[in-house]
Backbone bond lengths (Angstrom), bond angles and torsions (degrees), N, CA, C in turn:
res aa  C-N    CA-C-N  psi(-1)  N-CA   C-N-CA  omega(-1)  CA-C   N-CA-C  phi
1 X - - - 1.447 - - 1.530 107.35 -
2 X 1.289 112.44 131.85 1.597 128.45 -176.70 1.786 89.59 -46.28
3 X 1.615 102.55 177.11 1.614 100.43 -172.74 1.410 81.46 -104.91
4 X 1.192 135.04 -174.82 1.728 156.53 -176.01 1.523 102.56 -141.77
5 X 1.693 86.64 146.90 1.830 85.13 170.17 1.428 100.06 -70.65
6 X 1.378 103.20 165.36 1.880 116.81 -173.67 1.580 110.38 -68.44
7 X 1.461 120.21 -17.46 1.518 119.75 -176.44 1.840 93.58 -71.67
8 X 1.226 124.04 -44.67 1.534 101.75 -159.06 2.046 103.84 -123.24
9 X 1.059 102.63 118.83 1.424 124.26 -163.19 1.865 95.44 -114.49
10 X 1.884 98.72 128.91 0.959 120.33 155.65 1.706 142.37 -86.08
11 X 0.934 131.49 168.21 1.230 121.64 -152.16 1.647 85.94 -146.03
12 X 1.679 103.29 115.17 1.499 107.38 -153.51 1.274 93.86 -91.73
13 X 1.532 148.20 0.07 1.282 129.04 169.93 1.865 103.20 -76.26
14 X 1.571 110.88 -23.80 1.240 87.30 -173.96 1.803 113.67 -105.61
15 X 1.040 100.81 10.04 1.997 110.83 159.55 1.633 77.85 -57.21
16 X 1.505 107.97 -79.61 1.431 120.08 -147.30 1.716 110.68 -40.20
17 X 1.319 119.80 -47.35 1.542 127.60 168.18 1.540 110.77 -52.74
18 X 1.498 129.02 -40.17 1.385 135.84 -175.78 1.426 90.43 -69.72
19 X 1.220 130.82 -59.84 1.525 145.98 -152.93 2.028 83.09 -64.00
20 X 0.878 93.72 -75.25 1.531 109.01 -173.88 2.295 108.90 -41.18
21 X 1.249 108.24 -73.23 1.483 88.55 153.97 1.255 147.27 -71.47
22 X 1.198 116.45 27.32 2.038 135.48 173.92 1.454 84.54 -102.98
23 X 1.373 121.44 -57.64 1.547 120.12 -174.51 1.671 107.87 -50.91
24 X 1.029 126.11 -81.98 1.295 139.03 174.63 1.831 105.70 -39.03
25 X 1.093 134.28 -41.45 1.571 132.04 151.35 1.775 117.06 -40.16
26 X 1.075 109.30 -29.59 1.680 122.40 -158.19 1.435 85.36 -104.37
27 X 1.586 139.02 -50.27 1.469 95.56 -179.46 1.389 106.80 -99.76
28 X 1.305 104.23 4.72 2.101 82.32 163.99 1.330 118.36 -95.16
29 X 1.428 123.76 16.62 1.514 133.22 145.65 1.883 120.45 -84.95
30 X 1.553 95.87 5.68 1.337 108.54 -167.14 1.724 117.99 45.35
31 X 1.237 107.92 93.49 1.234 143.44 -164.94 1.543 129.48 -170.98
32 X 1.096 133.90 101.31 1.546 144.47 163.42 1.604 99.84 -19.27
33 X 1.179 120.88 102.49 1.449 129.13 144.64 1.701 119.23 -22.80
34 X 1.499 161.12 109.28 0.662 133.35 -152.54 2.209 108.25 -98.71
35 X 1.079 112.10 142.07 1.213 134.24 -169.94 1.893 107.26 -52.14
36 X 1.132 125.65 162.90 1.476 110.39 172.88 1.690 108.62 -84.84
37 X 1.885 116.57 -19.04 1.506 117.57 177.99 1.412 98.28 -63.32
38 X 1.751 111.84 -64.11 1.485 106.22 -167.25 1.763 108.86 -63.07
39 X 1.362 130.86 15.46 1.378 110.83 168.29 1.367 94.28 -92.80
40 X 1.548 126.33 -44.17 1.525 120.67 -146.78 1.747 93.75 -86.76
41 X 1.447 126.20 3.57 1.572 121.98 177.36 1.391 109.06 -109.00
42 X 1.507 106.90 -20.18 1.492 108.35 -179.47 1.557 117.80 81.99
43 X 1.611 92.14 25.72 1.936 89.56 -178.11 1.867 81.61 -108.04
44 X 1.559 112.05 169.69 1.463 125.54 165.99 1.668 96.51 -88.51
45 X 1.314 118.17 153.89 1.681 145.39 170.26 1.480 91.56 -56.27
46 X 1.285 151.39 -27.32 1.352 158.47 -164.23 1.309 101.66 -93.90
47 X 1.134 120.97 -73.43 1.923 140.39 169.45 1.654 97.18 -29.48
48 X 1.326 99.37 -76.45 1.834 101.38 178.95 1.214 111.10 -37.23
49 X 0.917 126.44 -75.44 1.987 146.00 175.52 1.715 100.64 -21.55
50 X 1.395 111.22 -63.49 1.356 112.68 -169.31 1.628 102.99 -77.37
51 X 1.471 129.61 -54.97 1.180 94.05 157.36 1.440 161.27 -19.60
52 X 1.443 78.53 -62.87 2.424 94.69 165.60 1.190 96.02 -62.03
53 X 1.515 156.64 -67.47 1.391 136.30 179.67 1.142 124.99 -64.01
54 X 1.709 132.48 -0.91 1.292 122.01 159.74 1.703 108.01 -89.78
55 X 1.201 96.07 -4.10 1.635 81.85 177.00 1.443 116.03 -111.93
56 X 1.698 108.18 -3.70 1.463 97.65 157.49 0.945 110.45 -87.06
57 X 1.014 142.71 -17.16 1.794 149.33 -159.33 1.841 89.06 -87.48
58 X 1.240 136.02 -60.29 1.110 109.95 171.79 1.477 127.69 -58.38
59 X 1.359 119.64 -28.17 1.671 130.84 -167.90 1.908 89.28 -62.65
60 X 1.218 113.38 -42.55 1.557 119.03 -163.32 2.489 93.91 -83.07
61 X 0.603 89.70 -38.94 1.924 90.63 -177.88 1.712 88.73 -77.52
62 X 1.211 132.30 -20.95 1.386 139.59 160.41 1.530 112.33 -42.36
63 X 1.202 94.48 -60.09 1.813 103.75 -155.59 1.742 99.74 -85.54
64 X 1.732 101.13 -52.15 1.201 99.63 159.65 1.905 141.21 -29.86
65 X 0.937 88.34 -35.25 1.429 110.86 172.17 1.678 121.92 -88.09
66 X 1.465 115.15 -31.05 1.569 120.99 153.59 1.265 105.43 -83.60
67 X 1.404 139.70 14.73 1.097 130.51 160.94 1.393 117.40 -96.82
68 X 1.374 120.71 -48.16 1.085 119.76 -179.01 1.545 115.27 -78.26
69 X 1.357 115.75 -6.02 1.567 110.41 164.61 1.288 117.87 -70.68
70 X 1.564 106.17 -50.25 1.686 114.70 156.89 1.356 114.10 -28.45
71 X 1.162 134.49 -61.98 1.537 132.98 -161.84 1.466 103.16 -92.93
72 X 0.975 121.16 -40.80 1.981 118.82 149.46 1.692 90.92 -32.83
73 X 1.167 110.88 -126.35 1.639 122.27 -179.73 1.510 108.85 5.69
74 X 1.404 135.89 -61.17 1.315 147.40 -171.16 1.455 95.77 -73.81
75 X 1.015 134.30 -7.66 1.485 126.97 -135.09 1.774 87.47 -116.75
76 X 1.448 109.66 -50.01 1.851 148.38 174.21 1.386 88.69 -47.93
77 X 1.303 113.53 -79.55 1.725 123.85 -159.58 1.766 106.43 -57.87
78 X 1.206 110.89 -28.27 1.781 96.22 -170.84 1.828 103.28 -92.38
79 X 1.585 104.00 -2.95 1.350 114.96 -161.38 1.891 76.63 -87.43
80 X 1.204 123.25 -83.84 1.402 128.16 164.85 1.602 127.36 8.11
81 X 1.527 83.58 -64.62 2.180 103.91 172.12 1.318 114.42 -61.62
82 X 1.436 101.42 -34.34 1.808 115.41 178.43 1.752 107.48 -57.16
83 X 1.006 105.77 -50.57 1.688 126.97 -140.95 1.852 83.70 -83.19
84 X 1.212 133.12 -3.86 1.485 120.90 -153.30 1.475 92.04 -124.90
């Protein structure tokens, strides 16, 4: 928490209640609450989210793709056995 001049002093249970209904405002506007990592990295709880599913979503078009070379390749070799 930023420092304050010494005349006006907060009272950290009730940051924490303010903090706490801004949160609860954000998903009943339907919105990801944001995380304490994504504050101190500067990404939104949303940003993160879509990240981790763009990078499983490639990990899976990944495998997909060593798969179908596999069955390409397998696909070559029985074509081969045929032809003989």
């Amino acid at each position: 928490m930023p420092g304050l001049p010494t005349s006006i002093s907060l009272d950290p249970d009730k940051v924490s209640d303010v903090v706490d209904s801004l949160r609860d405002l954000l998903v009943d506007m339907g919105r990801s609450a944001p995380t304490e990592d994504s504050v101190a990295h500067g990404v939104s709880a949303d940003d993160a989210e879509q990240a981790v599913e763009a990078s499983s979503i490639g990990r899976v078009r990944g495998k997909l793709d060593q798969a179908d070379e596999l069955l390409s390749r397998l696909s070559r070799g029985t074509d081969a056995e045929a032809g003989e």
